[in-house]
N, C-alpha and C positions, 0 to 999 in steps of 0.2 A: 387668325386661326380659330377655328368654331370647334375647341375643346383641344385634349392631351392625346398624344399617339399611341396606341393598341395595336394588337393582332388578335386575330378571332383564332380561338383552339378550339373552338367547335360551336354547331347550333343545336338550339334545343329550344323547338315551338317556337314560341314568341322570344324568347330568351338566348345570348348568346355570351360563349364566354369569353371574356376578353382579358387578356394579358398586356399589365399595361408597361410602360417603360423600363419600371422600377423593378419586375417581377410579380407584381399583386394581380390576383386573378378577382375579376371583375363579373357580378351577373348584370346585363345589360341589357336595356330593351333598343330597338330601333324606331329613329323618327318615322313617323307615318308614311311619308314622303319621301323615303328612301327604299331600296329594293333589300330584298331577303339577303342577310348577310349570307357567305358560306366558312366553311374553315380556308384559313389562310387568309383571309380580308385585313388588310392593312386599313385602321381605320383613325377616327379623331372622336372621341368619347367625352361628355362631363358626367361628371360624380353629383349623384345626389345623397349619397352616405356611403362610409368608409368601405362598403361590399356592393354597391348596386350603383349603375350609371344609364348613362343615355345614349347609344349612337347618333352624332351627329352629321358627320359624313361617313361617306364610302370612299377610300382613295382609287384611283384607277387601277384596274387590276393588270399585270404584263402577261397573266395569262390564266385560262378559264377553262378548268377541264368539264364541259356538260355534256349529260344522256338524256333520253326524253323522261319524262317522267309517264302514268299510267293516262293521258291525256294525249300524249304525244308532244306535249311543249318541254322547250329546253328547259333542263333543270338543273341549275347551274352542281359542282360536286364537292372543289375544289380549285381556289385560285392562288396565283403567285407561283405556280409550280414551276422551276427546270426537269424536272425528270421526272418520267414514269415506268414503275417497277412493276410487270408484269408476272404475278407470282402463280405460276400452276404447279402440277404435280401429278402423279401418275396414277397416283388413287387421291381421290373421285379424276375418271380419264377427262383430257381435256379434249376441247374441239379448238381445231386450230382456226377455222374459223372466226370466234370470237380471240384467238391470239393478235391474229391479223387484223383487227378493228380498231384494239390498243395499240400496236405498233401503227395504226394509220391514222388514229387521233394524235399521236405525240406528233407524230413528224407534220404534222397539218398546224398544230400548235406551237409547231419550232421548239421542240422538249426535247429532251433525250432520251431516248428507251432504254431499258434494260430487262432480260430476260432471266426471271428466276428457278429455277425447279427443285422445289421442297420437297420436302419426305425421302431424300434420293436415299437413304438408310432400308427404306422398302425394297429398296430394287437390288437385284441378287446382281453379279459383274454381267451375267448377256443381257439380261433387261435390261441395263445400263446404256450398254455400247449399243444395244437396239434404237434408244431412243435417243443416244446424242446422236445417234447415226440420222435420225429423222429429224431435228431438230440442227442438225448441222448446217442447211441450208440459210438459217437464222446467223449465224456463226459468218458464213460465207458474205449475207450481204451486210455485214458490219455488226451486226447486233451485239452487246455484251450478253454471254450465257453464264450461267452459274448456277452450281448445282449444291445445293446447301441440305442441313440436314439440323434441328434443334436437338434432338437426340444425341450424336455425335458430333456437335459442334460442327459439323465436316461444311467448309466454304462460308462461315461466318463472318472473319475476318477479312474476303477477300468483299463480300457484301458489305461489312460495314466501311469498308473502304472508299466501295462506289457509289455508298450512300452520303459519304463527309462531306461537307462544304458545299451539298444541295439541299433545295428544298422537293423533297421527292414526296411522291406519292406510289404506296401498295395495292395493287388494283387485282381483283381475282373473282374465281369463282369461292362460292360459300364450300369451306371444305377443306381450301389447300394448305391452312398453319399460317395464313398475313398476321394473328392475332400470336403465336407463337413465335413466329420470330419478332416483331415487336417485342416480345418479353423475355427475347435474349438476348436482345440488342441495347434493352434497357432494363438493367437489374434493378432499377429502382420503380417501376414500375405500380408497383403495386401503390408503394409511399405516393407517387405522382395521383393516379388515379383518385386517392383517399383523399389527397387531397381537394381535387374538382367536385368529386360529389359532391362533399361539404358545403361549395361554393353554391352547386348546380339542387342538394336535395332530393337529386333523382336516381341515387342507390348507386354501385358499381356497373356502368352499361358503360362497356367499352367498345361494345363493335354494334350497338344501334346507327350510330353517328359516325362521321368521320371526324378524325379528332387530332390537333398535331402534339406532336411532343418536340424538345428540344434535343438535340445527338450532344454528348459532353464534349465531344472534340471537336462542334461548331457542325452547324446544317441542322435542317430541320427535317421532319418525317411523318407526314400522315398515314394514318389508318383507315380504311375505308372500309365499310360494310361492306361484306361478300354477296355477289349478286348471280343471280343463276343465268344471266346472259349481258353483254353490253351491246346496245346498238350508238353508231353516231348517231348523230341528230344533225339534221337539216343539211347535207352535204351533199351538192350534187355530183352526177359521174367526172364530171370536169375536172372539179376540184378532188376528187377519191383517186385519179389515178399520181395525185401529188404525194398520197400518202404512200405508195410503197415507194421508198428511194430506190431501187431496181430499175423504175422505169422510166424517172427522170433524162438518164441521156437518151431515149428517143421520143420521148414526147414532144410532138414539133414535126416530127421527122413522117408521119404519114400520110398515106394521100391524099386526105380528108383534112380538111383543119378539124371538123367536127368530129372526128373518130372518139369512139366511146372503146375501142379496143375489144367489141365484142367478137363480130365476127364481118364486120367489114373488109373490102379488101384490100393490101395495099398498107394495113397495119403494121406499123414500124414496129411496136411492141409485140405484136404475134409473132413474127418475124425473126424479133431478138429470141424469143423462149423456143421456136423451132432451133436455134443458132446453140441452145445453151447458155444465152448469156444471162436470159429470166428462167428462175425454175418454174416450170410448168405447172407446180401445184400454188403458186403463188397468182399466177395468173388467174388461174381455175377459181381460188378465193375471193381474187379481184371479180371475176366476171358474174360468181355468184351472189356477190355482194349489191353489184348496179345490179342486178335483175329485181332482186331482194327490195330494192329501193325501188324502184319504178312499178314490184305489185304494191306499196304500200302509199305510193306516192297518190 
């Protein structure tokens, strides 16, 4: 074995932090020859003094949340995840659009999704039932919905429920409270943070980076810096109609082996959403989306 087992709570430049069996948070550099760690990296480190070591290996990861980065190559975000918490809100409004990208990277990543909607203490009772009304179609095709509030506590409890005994990841637009509910979900937060800087010397930055913390009643939970759009990276129409599970039982089933579900004929998937059985504004996301890829391709 080429060093002692870690997990990475977060990267920083050349430097990452590593947690190592015992508890001790570790600043670490990586072998040359190794790839850029991310948070969540299960890794094998040696100590070169009681605060600073080496990555030496990368373990395999089971699983890889990446976007492109400003070059268009995958940039890894987040690995080892089961779940992803998809946190929007009704101010700043979201585009469902980019809801549907997150729900179609988890399920392409074999993850579990979950739908949050913060700030729900803004919304008077018909803005409410407006918008579960529109987001019920989520609801419909299995999705967890949850409408939480840090103000009012209101759906805390039932969140940090469906956060236990995973390793989840908070994924949103810059805006919607990911960084506020992390600090209700962890009162110690502040003490934790105080800690790493110490480690890391780069002040309090908790939503530069993505960064995990531990749940006290077991699971783990990343932070992720708020982003003003998410695209996949590198997934063809093939594979993207894998991501909405709506249309898993007819894919197969049309006349085309090669149906991309746009507007060919004879599409089992058109078909089903004429029938009711796809909602049509899910479809509408899906087909926006292959277009979206084919001008960028």
């Amino acid at each position: 074995m080429q060093g002692q087992p870690g997990v990475v709570l977060a990267h920083y430049g050349q430097a990452s932090l590593v947690e190592s069996a015992s508890g001790d948070i570790i600043r670490c550099t990586t072998r040359r020859n190794l790839p850029r760690t991310v948070c969540g990296d299960r890794v094998l480190w040696a100590s070169s003094n009681p605060r600073e070591g080496t990555i030496t290996r990368i373990l395999d990861r089971k699983s890889t949340l990446v976007r492109p980065d400003h070059n268009n190559r995958p940039r890894p975000v987040a690995a080892n995840i089961d779940q992803i918490v998809v946190v929007i809100a009704s101010k700043p409004s979201f585009e469902y659009g980019m809801l549907d990208r997150y729900l179609a990277a988890a399920e392409l990543l074999d993850v579990s999704p979950a739908i949050v909607v913060n700030k729900c203490d803004l919304l008077d009772a018909e803005s409410r039932e407006r918008l579960e009304q529109r987001l019920s179609l989520y609801r419909d095709i299995g999705y967890p919905l949850l409408f939480t509030s840090t103000q009012t506590t209101d759906g805390m409890k039932d969140l940090y429920s469906a956060l236990k005994m995973h390793t989840s990841i908070l994924v949103g637009q810059s805006g919607v409270g990911k960084s506020s509910l992390v600090q209700t979900l962890l009162p110690d937060l502040d003490i934790r943070v105080g800690n790493l800087s110490q480690v890391t010397g780069l002040g309090r930055h908790t939503t530069t980076v993505a960064m995990l913390y531990h749940l006290q009643d077991g699971g783990d939970l990343i932070d992720s810096p708020g982003v003003r759009d998410f695209t996949l990276c590198h997934v063809n129409p093939e594979d993207l109609a894998h991501g909405f599970r709506e249309f898993t039982p007819f894919i197969g089933q049309c006349r085309f082996h090669n149906c991309r579900h746009l507007s060919e004929p004879g599409c089992a998937v058109a078909d089903a959403a004429r029938r009711g059985e796809i909602h049509p504004q899910r479809l509408e996301n899906y087909r926006s989306l292959v277009k979206a890829m084919n001008a960028s391709a």
